[in-house]
Jmol script that loads the backbone (N, CA, C; Angstrom):
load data "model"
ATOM      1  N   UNK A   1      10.005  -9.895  -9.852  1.00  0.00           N
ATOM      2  CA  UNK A   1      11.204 -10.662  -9.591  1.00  0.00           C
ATOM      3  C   UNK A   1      11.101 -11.282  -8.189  1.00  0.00           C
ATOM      4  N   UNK A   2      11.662 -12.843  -8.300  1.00  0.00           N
ATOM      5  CA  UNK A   2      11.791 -13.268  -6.723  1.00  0.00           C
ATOM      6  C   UNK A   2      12.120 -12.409  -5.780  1.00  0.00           C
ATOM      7  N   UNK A   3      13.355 -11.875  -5.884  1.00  0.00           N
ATOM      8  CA  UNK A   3      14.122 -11.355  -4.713  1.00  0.00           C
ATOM      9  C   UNK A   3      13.616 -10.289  -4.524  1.00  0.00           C
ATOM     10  N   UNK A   4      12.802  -9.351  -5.076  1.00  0.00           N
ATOM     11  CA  UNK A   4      11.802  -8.159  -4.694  1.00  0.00           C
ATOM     12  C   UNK A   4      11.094  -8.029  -3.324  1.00  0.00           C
ATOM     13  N   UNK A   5      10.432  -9.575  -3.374  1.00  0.00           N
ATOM     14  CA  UNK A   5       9.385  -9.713  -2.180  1.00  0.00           C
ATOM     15  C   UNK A   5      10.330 -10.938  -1.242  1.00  0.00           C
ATOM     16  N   UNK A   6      11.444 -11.284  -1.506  1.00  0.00           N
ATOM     17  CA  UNK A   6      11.972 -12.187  -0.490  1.00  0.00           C
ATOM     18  C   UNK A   6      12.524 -11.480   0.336  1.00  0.00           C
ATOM     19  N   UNK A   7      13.724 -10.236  -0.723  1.00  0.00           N
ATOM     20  CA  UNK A   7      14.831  -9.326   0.175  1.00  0.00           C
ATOM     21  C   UNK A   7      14.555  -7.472  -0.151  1.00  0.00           C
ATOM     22  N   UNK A   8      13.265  -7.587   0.486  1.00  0.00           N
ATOM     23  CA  UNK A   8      13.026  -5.941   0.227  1.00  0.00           C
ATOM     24  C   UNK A   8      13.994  -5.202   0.369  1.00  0.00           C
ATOM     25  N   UNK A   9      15.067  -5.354   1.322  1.00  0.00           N
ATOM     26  CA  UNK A   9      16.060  -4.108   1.104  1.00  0.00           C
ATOM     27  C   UNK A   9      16.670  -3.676  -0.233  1.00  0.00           C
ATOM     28  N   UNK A  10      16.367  -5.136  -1.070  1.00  0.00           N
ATOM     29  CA  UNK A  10      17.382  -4.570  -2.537  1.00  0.00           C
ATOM     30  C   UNK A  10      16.458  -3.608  -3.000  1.00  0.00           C
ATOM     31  N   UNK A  11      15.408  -2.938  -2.854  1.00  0.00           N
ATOM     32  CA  UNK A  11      14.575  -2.271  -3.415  1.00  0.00           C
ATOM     33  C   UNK A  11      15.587  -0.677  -3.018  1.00  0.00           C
ATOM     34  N   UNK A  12      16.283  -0.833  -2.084  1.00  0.00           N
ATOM     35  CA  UNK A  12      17.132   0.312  -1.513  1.00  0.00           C
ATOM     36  C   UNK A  12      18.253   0.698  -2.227  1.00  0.00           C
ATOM     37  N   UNK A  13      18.722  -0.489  -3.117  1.00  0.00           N
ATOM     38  CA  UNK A  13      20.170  -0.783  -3.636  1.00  0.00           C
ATOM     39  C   UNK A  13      19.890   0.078  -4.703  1.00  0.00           C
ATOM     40  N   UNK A  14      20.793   0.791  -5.404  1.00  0.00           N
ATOM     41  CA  UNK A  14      21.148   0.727  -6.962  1.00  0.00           C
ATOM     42  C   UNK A  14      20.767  -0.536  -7.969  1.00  0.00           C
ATOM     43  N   UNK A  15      20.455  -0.743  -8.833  1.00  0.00           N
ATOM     44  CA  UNK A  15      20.107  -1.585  -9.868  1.00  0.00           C
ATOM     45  C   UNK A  15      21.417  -2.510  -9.819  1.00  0.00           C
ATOM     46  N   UNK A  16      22.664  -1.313 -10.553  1.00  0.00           N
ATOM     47  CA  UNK A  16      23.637  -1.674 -10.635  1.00  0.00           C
ATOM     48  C   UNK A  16      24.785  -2.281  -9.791  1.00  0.00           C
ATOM     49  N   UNK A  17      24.220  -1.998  -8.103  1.00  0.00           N
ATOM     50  CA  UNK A  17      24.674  -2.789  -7.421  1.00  0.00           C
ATOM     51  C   UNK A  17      24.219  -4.231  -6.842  1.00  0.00           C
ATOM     52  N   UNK A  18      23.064  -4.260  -6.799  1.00  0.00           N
ATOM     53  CA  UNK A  18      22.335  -5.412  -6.584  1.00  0.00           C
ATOM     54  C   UNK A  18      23.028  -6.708  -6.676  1.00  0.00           C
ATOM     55  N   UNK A  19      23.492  -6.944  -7.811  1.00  0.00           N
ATOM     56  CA  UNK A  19      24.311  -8.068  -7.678  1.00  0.00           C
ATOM     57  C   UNK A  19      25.548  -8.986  -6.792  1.00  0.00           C
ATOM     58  N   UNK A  20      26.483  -7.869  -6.673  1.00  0.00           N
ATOM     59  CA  UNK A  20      27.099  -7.440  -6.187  1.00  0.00           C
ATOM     60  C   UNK A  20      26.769  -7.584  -4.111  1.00  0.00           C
ATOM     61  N   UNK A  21      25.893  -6.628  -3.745  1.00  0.00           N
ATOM     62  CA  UNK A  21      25.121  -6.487  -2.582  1.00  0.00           C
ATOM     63  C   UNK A  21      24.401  -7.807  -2.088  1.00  0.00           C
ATOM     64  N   UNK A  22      23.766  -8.191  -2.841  1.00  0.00           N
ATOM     65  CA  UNK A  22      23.109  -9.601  -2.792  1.00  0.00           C
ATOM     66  C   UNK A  22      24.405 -11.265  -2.864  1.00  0.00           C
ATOM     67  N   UNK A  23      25.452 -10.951  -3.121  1.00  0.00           N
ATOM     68  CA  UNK A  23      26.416 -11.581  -3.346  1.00  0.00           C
ATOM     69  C   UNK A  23      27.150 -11.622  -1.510  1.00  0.00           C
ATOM     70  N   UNK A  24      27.730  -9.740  -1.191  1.00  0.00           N
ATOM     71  CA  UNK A  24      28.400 -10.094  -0.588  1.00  0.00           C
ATOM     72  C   UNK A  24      27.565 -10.109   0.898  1.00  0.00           C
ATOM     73  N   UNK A  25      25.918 -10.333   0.644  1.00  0.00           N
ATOM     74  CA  UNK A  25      25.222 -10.646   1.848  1.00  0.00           C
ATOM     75  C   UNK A  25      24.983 -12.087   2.065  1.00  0.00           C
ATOM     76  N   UNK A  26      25.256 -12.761   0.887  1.00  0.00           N
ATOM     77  CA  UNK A  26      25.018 -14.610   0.832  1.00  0.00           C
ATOM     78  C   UNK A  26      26.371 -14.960   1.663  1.00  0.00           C
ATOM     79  N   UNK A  27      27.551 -14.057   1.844  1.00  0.00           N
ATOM     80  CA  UNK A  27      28.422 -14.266   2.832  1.00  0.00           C
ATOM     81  C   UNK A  27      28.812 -13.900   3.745  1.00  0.00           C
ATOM     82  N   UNK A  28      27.830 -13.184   4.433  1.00  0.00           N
ATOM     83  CA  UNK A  28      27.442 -13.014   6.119  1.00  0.00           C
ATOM     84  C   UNK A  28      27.662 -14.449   6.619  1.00  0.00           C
ATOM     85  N   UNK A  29      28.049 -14.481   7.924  1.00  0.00           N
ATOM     86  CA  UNK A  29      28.070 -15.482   8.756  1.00  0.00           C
ATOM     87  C   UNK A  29      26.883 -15.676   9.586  1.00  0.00           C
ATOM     88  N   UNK A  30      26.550 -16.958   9.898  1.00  0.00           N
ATOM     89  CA  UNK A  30      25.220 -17.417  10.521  1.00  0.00           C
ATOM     90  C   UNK A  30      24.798 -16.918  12.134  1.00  0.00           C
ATOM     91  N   UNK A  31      23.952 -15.933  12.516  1.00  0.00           N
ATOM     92  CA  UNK A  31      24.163 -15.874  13.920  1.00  0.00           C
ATOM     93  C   UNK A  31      23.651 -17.023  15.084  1.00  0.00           C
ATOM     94  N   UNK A  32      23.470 -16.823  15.995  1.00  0.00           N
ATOM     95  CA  UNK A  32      23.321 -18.262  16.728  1.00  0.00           C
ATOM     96  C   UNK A  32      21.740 -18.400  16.744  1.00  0.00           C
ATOM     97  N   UNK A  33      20.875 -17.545  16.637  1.00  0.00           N
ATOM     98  CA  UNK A  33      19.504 -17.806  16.226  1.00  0.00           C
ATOM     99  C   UNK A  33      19.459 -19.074  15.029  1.00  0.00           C
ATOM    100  N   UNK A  34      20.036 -18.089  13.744  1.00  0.00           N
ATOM    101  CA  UNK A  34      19.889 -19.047  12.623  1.00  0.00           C
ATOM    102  C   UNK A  34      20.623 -20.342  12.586  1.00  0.00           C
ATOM    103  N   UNK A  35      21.810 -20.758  13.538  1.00  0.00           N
ATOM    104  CA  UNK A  35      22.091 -21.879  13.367  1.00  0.00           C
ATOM    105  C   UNK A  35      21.710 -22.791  14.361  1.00  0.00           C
ATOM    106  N   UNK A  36      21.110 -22.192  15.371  1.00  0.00           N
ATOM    107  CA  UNK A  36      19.725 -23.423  16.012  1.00  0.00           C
ATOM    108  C   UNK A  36      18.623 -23.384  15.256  1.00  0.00           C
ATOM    109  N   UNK A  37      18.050 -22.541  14.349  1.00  0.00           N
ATOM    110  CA  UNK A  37      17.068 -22.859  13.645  1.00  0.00           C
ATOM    111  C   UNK A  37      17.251 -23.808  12.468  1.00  0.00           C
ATOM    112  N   UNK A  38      18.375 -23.560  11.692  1.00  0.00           N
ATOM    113  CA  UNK A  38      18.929 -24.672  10.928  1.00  0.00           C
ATOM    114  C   UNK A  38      19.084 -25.905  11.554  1.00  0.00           C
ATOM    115  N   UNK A  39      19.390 -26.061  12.883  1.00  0.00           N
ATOM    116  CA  UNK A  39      20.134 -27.397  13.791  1.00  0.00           C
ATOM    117  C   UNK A  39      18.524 -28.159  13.958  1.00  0.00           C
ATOM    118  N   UNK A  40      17.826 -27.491  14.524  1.00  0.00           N
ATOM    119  CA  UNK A  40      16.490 -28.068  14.546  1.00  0.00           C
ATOM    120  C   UNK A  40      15.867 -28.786  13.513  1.00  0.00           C
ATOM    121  N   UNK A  41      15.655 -27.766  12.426  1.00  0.00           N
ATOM    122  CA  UNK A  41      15.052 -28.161  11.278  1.00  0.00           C
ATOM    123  C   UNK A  41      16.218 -29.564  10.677  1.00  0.00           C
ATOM    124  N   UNK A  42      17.548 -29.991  10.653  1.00  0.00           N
ATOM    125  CA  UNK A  42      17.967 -30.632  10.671  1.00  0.00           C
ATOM    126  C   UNK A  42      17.525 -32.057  11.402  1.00  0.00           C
ATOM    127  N   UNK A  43      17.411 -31.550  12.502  1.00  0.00           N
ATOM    128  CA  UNK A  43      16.617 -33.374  13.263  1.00  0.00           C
ATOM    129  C   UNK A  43      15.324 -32.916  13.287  1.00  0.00           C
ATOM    130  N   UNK A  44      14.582 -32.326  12.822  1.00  0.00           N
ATOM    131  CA  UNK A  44      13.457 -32.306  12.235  1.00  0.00           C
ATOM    132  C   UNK A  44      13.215 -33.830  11.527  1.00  0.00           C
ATOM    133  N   UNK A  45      14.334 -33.366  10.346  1.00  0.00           N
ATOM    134  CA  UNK A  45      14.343 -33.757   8.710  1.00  0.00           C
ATOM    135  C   UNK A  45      14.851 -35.464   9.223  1.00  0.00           C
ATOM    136  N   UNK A  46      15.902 -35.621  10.428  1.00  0.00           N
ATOM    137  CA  UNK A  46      16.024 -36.934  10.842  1.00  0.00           C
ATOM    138  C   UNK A  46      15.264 -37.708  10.907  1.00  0.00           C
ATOM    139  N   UNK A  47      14.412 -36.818  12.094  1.00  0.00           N
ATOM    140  CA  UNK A  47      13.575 -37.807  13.131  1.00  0.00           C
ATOM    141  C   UNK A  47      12.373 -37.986  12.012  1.00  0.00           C
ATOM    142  N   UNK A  48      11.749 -37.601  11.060  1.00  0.00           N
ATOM    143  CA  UNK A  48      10.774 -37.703   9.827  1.00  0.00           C
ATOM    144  C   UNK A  48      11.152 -38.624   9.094  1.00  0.00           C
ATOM    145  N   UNK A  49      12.607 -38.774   8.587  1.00  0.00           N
ATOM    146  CA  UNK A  49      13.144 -39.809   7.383  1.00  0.00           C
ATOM    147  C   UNK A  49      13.334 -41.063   8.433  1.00  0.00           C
ATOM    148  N   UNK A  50      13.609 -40.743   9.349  1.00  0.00           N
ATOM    149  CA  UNK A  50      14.286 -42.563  10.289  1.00  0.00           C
ATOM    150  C   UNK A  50      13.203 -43.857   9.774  1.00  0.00           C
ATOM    151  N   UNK A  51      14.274 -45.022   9.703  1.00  0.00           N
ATOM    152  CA  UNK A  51      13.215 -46.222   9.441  1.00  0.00           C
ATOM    153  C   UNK A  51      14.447 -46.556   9.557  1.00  0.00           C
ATOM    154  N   UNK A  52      14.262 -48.338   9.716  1.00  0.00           N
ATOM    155  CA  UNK A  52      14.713 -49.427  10.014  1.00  0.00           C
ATOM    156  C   UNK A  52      15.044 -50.315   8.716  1.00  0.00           C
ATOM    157  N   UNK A  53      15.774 -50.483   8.834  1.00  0.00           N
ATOM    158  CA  UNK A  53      16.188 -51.600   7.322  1.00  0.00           C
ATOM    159  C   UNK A  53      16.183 -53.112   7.470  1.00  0.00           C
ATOM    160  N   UNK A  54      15.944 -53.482   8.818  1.00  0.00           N
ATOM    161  CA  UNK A  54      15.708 -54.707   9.323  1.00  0.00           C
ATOM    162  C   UNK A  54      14.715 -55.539   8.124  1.00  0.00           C
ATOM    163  N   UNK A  55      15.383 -56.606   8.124  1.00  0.00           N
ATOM    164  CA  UNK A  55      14.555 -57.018   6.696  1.00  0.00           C
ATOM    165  C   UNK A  55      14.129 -56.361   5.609  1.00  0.00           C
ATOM    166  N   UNK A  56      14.412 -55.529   5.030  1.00  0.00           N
ATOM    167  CA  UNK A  56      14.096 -55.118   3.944  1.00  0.00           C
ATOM    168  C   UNK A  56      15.514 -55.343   2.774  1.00  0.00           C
ATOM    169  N   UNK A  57      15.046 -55.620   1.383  1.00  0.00           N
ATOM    170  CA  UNK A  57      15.941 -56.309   0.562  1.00  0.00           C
ATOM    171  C   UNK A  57      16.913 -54.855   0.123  1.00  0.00           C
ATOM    172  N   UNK A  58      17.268 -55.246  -0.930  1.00  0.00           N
ATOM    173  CA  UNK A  58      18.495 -53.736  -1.499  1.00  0.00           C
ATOM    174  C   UNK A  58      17.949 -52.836  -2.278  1.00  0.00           C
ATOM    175  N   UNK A  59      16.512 -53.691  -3.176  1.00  0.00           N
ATOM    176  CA  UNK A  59      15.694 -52.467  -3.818  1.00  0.00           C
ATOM    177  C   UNK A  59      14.856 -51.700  -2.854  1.00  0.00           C
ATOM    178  N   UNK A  60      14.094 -52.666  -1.856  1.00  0.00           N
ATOM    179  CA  UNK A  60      13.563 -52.067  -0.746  1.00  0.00           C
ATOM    180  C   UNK A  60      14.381 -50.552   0.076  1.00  0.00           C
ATOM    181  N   UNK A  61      15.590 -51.104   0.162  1.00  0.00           N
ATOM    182  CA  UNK A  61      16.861 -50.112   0.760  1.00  0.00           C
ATOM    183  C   UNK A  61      16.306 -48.821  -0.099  1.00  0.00           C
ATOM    184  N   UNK A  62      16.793 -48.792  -1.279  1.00  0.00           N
ATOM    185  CA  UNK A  62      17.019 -47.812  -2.179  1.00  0.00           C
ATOM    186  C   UNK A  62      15.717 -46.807  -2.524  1.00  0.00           C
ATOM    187  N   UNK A  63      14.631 -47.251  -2.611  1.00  0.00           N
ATOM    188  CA  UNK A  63      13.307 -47.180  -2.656  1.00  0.00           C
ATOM    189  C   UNK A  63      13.292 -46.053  -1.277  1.00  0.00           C
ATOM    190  N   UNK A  64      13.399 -46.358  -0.093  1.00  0.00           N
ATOM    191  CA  UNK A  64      12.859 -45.900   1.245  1.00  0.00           C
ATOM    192  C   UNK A  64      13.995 -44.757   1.143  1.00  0.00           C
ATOM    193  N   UNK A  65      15.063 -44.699   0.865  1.00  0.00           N
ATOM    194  CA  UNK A  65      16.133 -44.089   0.645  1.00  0.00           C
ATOM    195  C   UNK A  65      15.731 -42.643  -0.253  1.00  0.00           C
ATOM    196  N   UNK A  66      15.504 -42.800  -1.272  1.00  0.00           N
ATOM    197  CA  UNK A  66      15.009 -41.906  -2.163  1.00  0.00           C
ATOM    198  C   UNK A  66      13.645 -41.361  -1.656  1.00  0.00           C
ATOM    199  N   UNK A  67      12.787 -41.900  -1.044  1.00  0.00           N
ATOM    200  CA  UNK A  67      11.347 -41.449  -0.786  1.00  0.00           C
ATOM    201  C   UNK A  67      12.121 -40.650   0.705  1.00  0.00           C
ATOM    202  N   UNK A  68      13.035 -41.093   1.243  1.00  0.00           N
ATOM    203  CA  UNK A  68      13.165 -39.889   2.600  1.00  0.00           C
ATOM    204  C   UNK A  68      13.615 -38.643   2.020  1.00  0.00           C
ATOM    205  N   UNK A  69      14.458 -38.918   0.715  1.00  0.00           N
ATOM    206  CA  UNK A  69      15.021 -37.400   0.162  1.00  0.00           C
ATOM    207  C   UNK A  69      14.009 -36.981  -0.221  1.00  0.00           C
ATOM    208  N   UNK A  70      13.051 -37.354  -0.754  1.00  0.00           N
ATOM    209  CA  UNK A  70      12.126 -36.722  -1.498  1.00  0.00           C
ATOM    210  C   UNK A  70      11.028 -35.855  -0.610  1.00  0.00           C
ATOM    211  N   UNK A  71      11.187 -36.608   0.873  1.00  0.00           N
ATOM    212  CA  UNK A  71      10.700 -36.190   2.089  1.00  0.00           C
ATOM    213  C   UNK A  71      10.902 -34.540   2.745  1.00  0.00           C
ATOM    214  N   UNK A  72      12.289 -35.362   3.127  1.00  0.00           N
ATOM    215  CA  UNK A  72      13.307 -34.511   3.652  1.00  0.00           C
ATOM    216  C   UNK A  72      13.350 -32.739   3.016  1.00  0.00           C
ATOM    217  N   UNK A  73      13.521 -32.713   2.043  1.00  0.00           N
ATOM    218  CA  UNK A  73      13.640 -31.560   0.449  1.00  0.00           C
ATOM    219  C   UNK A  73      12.753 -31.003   1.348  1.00  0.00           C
ATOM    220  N   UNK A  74      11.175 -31.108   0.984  1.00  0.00           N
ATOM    221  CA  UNK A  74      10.419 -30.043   1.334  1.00  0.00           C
ATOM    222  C   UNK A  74      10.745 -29.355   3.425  1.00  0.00           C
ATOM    223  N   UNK A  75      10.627 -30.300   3.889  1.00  0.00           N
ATOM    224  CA  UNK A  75      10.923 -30.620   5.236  1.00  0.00           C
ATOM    225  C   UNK A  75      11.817 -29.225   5.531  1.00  0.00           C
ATOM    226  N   UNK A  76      13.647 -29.509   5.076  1.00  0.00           N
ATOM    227  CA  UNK A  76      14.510 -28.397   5.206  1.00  0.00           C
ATOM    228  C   UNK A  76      13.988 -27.082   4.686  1.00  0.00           C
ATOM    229  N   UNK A  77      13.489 -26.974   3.661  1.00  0.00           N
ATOM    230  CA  UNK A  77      13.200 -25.739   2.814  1.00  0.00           C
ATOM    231  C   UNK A  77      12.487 -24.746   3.858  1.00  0.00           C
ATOM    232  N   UNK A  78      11.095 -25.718   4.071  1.00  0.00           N
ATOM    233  CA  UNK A  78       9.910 -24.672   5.227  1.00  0.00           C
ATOM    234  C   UNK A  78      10.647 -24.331   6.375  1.00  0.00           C
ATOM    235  N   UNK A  79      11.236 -25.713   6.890  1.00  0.00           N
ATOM    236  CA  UNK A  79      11.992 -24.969   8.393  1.00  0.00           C
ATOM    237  C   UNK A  79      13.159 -24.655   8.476  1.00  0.00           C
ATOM    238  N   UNK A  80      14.499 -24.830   7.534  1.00  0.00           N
ATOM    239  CA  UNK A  80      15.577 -24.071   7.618  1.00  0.00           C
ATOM    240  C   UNK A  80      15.680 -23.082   6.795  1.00  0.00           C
ATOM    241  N   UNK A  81      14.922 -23.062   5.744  1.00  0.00           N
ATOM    242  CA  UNK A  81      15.227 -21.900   4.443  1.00  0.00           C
ATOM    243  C   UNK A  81      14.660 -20.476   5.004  1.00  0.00           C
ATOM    244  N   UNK A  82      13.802 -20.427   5.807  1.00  0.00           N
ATOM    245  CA  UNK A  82      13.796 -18.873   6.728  1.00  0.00           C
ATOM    246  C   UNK A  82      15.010 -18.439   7.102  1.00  0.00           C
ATOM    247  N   UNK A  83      15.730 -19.397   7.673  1.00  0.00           N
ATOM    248  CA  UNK A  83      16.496 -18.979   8.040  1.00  0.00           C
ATOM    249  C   UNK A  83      17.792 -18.210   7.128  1.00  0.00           C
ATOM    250  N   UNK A  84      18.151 -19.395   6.328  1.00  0.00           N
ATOM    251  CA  UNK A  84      18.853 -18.926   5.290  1.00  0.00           C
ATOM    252  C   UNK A  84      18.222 -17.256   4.609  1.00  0.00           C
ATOM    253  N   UNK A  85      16.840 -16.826   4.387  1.00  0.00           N
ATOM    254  CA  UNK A  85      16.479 -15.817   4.030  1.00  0.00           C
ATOM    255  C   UNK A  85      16.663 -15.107   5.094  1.00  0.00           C
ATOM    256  N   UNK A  86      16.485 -15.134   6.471  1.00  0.00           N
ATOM    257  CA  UNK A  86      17.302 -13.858   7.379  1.00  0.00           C
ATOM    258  C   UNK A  86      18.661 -13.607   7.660  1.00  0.00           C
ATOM    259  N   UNK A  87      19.196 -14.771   6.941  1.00  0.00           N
ATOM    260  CA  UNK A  87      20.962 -13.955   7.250  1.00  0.00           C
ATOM    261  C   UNK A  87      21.224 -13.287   5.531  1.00  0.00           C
ATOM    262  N   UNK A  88      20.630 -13.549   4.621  1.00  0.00           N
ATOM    263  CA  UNK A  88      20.915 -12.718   3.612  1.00  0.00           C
ATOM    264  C   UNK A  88      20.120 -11.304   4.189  1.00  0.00           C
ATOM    265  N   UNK A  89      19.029 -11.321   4.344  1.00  0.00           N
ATOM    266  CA  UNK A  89      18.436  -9.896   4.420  1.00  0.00           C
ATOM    267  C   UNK A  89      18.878  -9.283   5.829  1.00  0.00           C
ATOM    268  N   UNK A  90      20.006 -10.437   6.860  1.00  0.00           N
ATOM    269  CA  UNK A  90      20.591  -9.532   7.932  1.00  0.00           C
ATOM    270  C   UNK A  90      22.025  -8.677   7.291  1.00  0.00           C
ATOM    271  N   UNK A  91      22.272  -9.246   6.161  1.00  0.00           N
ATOM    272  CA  UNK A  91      23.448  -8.881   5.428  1.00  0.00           C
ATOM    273  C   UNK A  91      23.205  -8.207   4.545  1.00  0.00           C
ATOM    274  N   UNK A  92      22.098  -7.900   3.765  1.00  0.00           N
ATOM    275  CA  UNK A  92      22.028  -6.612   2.570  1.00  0.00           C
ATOM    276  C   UNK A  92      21.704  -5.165   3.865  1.00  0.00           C
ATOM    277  N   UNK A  93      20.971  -5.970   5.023  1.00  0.00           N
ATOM    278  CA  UNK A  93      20.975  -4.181   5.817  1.00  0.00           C
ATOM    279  C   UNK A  93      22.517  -3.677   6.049  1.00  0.00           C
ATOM    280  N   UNK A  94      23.193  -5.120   6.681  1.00  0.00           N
ATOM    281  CA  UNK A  94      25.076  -4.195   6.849  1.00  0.00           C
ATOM    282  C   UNK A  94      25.731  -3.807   5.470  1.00  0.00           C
ATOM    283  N   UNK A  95      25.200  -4.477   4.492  1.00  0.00           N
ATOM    284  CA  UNK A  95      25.784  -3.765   3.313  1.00  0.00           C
ATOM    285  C   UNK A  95      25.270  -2.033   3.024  1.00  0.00           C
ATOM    286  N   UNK A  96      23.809  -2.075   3.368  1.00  0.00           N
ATOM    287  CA  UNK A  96      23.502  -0.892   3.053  1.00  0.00           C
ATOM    288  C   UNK A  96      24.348   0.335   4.273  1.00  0.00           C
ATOM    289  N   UNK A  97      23.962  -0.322   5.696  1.00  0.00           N
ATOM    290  CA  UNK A  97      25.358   0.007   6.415  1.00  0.00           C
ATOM    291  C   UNK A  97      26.624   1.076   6.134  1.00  0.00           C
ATOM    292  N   UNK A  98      27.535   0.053   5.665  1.00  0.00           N
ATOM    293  CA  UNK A  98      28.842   0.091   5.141  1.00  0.00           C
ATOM    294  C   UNK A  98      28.977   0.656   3.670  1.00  0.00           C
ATOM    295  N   UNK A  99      28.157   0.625   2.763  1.00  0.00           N
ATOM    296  CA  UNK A  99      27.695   1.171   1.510  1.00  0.00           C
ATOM    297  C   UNK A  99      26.587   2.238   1.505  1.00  0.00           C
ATOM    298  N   UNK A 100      26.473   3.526   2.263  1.00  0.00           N
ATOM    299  CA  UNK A 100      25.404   4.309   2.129  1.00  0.00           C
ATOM    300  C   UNK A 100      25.146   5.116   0.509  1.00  0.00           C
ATOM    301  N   UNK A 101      26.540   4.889  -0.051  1.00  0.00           N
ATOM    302  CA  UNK A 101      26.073   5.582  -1.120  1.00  0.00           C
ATOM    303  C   UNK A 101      25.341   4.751  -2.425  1.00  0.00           C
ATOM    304  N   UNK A 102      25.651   3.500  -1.738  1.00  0.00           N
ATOM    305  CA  UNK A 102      24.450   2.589  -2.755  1.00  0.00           C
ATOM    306  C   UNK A 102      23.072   2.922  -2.897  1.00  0.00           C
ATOM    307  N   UNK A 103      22.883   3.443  -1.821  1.00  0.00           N
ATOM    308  CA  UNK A 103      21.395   3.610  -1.295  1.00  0.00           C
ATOM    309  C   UNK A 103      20.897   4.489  -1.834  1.00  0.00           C
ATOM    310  N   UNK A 104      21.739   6.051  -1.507  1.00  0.00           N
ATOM    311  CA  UNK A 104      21.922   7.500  -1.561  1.00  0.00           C
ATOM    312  C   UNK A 104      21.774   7.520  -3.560  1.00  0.00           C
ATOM    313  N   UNK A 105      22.528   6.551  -4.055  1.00  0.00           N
ATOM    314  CA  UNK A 105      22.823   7.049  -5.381  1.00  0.00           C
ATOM    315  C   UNK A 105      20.921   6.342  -6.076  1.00  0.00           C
ATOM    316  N   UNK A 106      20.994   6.046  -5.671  1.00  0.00           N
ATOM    317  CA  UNK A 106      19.392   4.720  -6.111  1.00  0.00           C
ATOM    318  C   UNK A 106      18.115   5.982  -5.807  1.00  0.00           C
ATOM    319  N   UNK A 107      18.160   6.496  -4.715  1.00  0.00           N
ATOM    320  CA  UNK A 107      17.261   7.519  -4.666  1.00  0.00           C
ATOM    321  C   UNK A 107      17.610   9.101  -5.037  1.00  0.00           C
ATOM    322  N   UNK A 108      18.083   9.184  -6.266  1.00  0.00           N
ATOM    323  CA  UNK A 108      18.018  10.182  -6.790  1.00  0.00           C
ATOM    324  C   UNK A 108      17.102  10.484  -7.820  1.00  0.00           C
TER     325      UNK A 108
END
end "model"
wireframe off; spacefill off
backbone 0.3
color backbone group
């Protein structure tokens, strides 16, 4: 399974909580590491897509338009999506935290 080798702590969880755990860690709040690492990777993804539309027609527009998203996509993923994976796995550790018997009941 993906989340095995993305968020090893669920390996800690109950089966039956996992869902649940993995849920209320996608709503941790961002610490200031991860939202300069997101902010970066953001004008990353700018300063890579920028071009000029100076003379160029409306298919031209649309064309350069779509090829920056298509850009951009991989761009955010490599350099902000770490990030996004350390505030979930900073949030399944406070779940395990605040929930020890998730843990406790899984290793029996």
């Amino acid at each position: 399974m993906t989340t095995d080798w993305l968020y090893p702590e669920l390996k800690r969880i109950d089966p039956s909580d996992r869902s649940s755990a993995l849920r209320e860690a996608k709503d941790a709040s961002f610490d200031a590491i991860e939202l300069v690492g997101i902010g970066i990777a953001l004008v990353l993804a700018i300063v890579v897509t920028r071009y000029s539309a100076t003379g160029m027609g409306a298919l031209d527009r649309i064309a350069t338009a779509l090829w920056n998203f298509v850009v951009a996509i991989p761009i955010l993923l490599v350099f902000a999506g770490p990030f996004y994976v350390r505030r979930v796995r900073r949030g399944l550790r406070e779940y395990l935290e605040k929930h020890p018997q998730a843990e406790r009941d899984h290793n029996r």
